[in-house]
C-alpha positions as CSV (number, residue, x, y, z in Angstrom):
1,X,12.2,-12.8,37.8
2,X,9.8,-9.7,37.8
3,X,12.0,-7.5,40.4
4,X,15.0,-8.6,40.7
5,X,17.6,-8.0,42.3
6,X,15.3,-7.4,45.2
7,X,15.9,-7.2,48.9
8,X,14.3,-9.8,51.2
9,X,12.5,-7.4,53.1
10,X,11.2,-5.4,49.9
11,X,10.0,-9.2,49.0
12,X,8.3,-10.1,52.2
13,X,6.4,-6.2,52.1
14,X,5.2,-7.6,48.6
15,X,4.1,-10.6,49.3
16,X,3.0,-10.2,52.4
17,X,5.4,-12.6,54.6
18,X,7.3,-12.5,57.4
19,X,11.1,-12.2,57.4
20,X,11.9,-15.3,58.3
21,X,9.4,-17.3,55.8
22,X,11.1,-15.2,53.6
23,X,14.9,-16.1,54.9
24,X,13.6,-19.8,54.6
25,X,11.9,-19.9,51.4
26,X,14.9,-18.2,49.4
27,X,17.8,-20.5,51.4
28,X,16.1,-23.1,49.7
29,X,15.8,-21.6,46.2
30,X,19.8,-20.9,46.5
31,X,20.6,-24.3,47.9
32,X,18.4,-25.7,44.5
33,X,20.6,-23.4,42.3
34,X,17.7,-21.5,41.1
35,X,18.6,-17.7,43.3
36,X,21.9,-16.3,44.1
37,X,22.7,-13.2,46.2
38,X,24.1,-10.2,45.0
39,X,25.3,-6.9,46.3
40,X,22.8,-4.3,45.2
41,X,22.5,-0.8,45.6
42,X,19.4,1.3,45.4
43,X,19.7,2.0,41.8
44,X,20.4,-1.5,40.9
45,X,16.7,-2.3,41.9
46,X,14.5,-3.8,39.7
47,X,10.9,-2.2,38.8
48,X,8.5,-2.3,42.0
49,X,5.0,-2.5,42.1
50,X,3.5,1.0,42.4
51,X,3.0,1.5,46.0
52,X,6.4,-0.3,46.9
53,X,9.8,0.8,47.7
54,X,13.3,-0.7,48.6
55,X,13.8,-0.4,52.4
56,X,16.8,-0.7,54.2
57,X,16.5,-3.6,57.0
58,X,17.5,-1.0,60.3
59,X,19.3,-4.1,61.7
60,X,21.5,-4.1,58.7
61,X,21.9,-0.1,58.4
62,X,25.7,0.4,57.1
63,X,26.4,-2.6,55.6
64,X,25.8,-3.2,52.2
65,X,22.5,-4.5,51.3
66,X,22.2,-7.8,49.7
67,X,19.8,-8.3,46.7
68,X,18.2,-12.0,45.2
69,X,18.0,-12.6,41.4
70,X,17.7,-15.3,39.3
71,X,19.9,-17.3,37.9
72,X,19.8,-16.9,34.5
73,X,21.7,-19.9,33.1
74,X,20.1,-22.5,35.7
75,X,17.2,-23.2,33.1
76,X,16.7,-22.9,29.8
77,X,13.1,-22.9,27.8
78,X,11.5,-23.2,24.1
79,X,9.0,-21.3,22.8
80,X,7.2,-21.7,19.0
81,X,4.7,-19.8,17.6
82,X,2.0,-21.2,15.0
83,X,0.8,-18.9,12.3
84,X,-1.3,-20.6,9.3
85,X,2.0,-21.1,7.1
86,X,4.6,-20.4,9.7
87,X,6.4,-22.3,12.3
88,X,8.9,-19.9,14.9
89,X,10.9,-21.1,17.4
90,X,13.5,-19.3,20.0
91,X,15.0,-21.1,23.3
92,X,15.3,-18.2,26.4
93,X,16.8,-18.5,29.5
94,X,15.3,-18.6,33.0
95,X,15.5,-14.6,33.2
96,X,13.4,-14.5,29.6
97,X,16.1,-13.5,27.4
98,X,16.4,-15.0,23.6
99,X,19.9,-17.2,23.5
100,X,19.4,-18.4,20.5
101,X,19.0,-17.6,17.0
102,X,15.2,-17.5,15.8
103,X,14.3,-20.9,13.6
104,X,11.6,-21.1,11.5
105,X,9.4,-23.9,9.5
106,X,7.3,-23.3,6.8
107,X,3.7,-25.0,7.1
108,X,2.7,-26.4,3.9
109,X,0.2,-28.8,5.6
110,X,-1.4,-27.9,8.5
111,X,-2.5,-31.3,10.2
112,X,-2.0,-31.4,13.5
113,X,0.9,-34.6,12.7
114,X,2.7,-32.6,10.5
115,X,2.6,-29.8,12.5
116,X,3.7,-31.5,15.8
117,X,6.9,-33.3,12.8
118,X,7.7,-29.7,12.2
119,X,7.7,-28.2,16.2
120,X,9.9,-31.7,16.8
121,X,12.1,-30.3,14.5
122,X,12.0,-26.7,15.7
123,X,12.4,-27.9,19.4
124,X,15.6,-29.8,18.1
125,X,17.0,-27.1,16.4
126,X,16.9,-25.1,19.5
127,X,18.1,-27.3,21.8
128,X,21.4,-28.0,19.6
129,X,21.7,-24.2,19.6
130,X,21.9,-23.7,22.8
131,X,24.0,-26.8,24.3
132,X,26.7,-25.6,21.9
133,X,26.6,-22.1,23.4
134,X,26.7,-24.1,26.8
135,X,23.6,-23.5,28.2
136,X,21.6,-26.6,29.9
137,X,19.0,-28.8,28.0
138,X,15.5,-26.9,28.0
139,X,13.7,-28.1,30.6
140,X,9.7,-27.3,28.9
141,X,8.3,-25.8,26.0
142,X,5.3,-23.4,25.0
143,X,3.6,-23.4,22.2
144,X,1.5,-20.2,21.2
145,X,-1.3,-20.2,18.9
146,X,-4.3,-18.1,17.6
147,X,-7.1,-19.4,19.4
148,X,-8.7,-21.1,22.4
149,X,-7.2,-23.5,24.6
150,X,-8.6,-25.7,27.6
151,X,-6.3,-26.6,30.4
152,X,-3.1,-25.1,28.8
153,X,-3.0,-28.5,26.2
154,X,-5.9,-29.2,24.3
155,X,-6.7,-26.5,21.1
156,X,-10.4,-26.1,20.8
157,X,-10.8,-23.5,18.3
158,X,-7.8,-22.8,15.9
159,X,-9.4,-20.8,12.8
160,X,-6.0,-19.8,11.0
161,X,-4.8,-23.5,11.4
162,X,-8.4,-24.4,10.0
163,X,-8.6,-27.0,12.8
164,X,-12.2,-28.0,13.2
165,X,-11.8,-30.9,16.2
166,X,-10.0,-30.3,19.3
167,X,-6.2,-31.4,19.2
168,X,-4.7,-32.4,22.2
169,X,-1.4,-30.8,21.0
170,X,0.3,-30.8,24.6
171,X,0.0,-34.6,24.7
172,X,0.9,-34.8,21.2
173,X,3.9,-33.1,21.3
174,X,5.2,-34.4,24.6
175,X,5.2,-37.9,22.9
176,X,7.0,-36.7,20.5
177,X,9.7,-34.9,21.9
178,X,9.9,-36.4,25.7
179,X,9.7,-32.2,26.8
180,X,6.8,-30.9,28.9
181,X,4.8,-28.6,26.7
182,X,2.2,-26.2,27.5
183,X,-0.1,-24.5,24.8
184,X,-1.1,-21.2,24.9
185,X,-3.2,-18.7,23.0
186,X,-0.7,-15.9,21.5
187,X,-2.3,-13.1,22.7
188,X,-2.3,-13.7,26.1
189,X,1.5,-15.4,25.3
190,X,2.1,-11.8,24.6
191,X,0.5,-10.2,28.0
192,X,2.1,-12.6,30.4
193,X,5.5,-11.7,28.8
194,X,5.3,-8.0,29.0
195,X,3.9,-8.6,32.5
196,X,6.7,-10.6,33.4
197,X,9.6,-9.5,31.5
198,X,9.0,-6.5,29.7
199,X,6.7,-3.1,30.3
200,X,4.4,-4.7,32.0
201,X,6.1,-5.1,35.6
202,X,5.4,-3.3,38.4
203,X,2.2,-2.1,36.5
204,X,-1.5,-2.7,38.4
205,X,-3.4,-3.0,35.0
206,X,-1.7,-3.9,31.8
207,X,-3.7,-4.7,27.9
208,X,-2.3,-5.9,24.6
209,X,-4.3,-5.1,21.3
210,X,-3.1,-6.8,18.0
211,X,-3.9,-6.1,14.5
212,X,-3.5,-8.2,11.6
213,X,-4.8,-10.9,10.2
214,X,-7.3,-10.6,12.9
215,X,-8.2,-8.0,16.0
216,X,-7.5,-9.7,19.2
217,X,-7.0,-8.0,23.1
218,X,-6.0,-9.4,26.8
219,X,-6.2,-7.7,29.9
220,X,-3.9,-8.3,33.1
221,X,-4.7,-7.0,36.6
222,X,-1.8,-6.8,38.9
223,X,0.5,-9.4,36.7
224,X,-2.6,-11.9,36.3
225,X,-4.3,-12.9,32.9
226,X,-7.9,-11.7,33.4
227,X,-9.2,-15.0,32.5
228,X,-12.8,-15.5,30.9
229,X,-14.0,-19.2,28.8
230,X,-14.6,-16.7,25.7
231,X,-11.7,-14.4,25.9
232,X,-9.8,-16.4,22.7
233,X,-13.2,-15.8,20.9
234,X,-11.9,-12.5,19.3
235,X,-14.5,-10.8,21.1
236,X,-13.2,-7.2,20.5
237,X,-13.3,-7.3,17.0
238,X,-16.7,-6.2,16.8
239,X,-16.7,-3.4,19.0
240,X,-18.1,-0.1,17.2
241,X,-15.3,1.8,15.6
242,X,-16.6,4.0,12.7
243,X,-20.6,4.3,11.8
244,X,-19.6,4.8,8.2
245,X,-17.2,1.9,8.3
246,X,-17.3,-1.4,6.2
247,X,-19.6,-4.6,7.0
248,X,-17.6,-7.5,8.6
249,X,-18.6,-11.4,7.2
250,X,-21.0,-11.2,10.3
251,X,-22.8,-8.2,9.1
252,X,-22.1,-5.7,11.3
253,X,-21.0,-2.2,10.0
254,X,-18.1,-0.3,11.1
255,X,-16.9,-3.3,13.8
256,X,-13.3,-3.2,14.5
257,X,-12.8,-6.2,11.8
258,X,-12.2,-3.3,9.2
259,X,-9.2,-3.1,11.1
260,X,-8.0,-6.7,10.1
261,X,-6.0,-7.3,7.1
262,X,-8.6,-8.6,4.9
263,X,-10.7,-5.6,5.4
264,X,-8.1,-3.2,4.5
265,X,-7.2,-5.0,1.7
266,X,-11.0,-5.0,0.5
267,X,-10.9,-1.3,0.8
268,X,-7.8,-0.9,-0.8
269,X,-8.6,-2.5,-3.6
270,X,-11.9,-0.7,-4.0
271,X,-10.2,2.8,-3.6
272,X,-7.5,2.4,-6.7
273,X,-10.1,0.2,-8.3
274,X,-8.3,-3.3,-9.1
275,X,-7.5,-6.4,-6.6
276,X,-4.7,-6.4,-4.6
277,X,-2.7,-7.9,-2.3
278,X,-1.8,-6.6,2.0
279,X,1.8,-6.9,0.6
280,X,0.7,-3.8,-2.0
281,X,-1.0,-2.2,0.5
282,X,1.9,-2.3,2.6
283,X,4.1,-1.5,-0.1
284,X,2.2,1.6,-1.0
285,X,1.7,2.8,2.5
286,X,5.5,3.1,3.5
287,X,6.1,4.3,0.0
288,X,3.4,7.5,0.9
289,X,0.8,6.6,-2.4
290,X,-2.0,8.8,-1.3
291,X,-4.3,6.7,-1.7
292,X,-2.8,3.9,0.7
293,X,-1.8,7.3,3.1
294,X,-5.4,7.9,3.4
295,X,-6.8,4.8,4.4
296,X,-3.6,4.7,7.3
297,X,-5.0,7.7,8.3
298,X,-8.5,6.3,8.3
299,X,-7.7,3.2,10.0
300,X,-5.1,4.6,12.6
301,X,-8.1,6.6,14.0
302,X,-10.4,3.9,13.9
303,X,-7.8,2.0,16.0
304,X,-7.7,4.8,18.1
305,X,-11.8,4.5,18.9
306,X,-11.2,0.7,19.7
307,X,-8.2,1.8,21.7
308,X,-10.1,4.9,24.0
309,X,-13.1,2.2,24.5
310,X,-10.7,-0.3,26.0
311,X,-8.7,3.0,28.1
312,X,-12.2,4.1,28.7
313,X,-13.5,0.5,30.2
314,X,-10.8,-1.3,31.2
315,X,-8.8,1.4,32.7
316,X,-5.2,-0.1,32.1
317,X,-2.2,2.0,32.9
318,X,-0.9,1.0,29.4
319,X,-2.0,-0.5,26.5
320,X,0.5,-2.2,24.4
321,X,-0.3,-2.4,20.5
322,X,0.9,-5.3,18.5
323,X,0.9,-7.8,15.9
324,X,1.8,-8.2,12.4
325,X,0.0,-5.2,11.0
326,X,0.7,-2.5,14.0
327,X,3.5,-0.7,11.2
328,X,0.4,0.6,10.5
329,X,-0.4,2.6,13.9
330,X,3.4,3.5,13.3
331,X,2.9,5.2,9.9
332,X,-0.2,7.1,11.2
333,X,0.1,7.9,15.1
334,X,-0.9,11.6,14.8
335,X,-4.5,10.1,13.5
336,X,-4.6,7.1,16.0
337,X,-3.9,9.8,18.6
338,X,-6.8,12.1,17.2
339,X,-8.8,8.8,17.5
340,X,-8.0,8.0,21.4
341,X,-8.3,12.0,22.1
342,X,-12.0,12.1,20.2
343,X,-13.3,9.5,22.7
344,X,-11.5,10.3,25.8
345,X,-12.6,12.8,28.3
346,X,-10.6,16.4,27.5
347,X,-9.8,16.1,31.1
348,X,-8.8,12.5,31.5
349,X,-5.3,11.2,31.6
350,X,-3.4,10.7,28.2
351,X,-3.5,7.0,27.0
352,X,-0.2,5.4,27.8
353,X,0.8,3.3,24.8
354,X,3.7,1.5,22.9
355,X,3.9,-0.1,19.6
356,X,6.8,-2.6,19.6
357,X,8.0,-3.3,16.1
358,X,6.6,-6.9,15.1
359,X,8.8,-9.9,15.5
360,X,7.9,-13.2,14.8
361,X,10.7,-14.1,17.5
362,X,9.4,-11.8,20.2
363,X,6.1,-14.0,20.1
364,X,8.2,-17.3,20.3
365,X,9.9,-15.9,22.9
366,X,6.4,-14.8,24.5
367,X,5.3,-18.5,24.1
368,X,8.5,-19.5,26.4
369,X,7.5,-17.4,29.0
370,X,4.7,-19.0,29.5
371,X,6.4,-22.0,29.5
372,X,8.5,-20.2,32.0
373,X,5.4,-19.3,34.3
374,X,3.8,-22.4,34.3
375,X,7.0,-23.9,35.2
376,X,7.8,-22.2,38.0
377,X,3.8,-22.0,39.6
């Protein structure tokens, strides 16, 4: 899924197998329909891990080499994601592509029974989708959410949903719709996605920072979730990121929560001197109001502080920047460069970052490939 097509012998070098475990292992994924071989050339490759290259078997030298991929239409998966008043839901195939449109719920009541009515629905609706386009009958689902979850199924911690006991939403959700479901917390959704799928591959360290209704951040080392009990804690959201900076509901001054919406909002509001809403702020920022430039500009370099202390720390190759309110890094990268630059080393590496435009179907479709992972581990 990561590589392919890839060479049997590139895959045993990776994983550290012989040839023939390798020969035996993948005659039995093609026998189950799950890999097919495919002539491949060296530019048809997929992205290697850094350190590994495609080499031609000398046994084989002159005839054409023969690559294993996935096949795509074997499987197919659904993935929803859970905002406060916002159901998504995509259906992706085995190789992580969207085949469907993306189908969305509003959440009116957010109890965990009318929330698992409403995925029901969504799971449905995706399944129809993609039997009429011919594709097979999902085989799992994942479910994404902004928070902390125990064993992949039971939600702990849910403050957006304002769930205050644990929900054992896997369990709940299986019941109701006979699919095996995994939950997931959204960030990490996000990480195992681009890790599997997307920028990600090949890559020995990999981190995803999102900004919007709250800060969150997830690390990968060599493809793997960095896994810690309080990572889903939003933990990073009050790091240091400007001395001068406004107090967070936990009283500490300058955290990264002034990168939140709420924050920004609060300083809007107090810099043209009336209430208002993120919508207006967002409004007036792409509209170039000076007063809405200026506080991008303020907050694109505080991101950049909270994004050189992660480079600075954690040390991942790339840092990918995401969630509802990263237009914002958008609209002022010079600043969130002069941010990253101000707490970096003038001799270090430049930071290697993207900013993705936001999606609400990109983190379904993150959700599924956990679904995807699980399934396949």
């Amino acid at each position: 899924m990561k590589y392919g097509p890839i060479a049997r012998i590139t895959l045993a070098q990776i994983l550290g197998l012989s040839q023939g475990a390798i020969s035996r292992i993948t005659s039995d994924l093609i026998y189950a329909g799950v890999v097919e071989e495919t002539p491949m050339t060296a530019d048809q490759t997929g992205k290697l891990p850094r350190g590994f290259t495609t080499k031609e078997n000398g046994e084989r030298r002159g005839r054409p080499q023969t690559g294993l991929r996935i096949i795509t239409n074997a499987r197919t998966f659904v993935g929803i994601k859970l905002n406060a008043s916002l159901a998504s839901a995509v259906a992706v195939n085995a190789g992580g592509h969207i085949i469907t449109g993306c189908h969305e719920q509003a959440i009116d009541d957010a109890s965990p029974e009318v929330v698992v009515q409403i995925i029901k629905r969504l799971i449905t609706d995706c399944s129809s989708e993609a039997a009429m386009a011919g594709w097979p009958k999902p085989c799992a689902a994942g479910i994404s959410i902004g928070g902390h979850v125990v064993n992949d199924s039971v939600v702990t911690f849910a403050p957006f949903m304002h769930w205050s006991q644990p929900v054992h939403l896997s369990q709940m959700v299986h019941a109701a719709t006979g699919l095996p479901t995994g939950i997931y917390n959204d960030i990490d959704s996000l990480l195992v996605d681009a890790c599997w799928f997307g920028s990600g591959v090949g890559l020995s360290s990999f981190a995803v920072l999102t900004v919007g209704v709250g800060v969150g951040y997830s690390l990968a080392l060599n493809g793997e979730l960095v896994n810690c009990p309080d990572k889903s804690y939003g933990l990073v959201g009050h790091i240091l990121v400007d001395p001068e900076g406004p107090r967070c509901v936990s009283g500490h001054k300058g955290c990264a929560q002034c990168l939140s919406d709420d924050s920004i909002v609060e300083e809007y509001s107090h810099a043209i001197g009336h209430v208002v809403t993120f919508a207006d702020f967002a409004r007036d920022a792409k509209a170039n109001v000076p007063q809405a430039t200026k506080l991008v500009n303020r907050t694109c370099f505080r991101l950049g502080t909270l994004v050189a202390t992660i480079a600075n720390i954690a040390m991942p190759e790339k840092i990918m920047i995401a969630g509802e309110s990263s237009f914002i890094a958008q609209l002022g990268i010079d600043d969130l460069r002069n941010g990253i630059n101000n707490y970096r080393h003038s001799q270090a590496a430049p930071v290697d970052f993207e900013i993705p435009d936001h999606d609400w179907a990109l983190w379904a479709k993150a959700a599924a490939a956990q679904a995807i992972r699980q399934y396949v581990s």
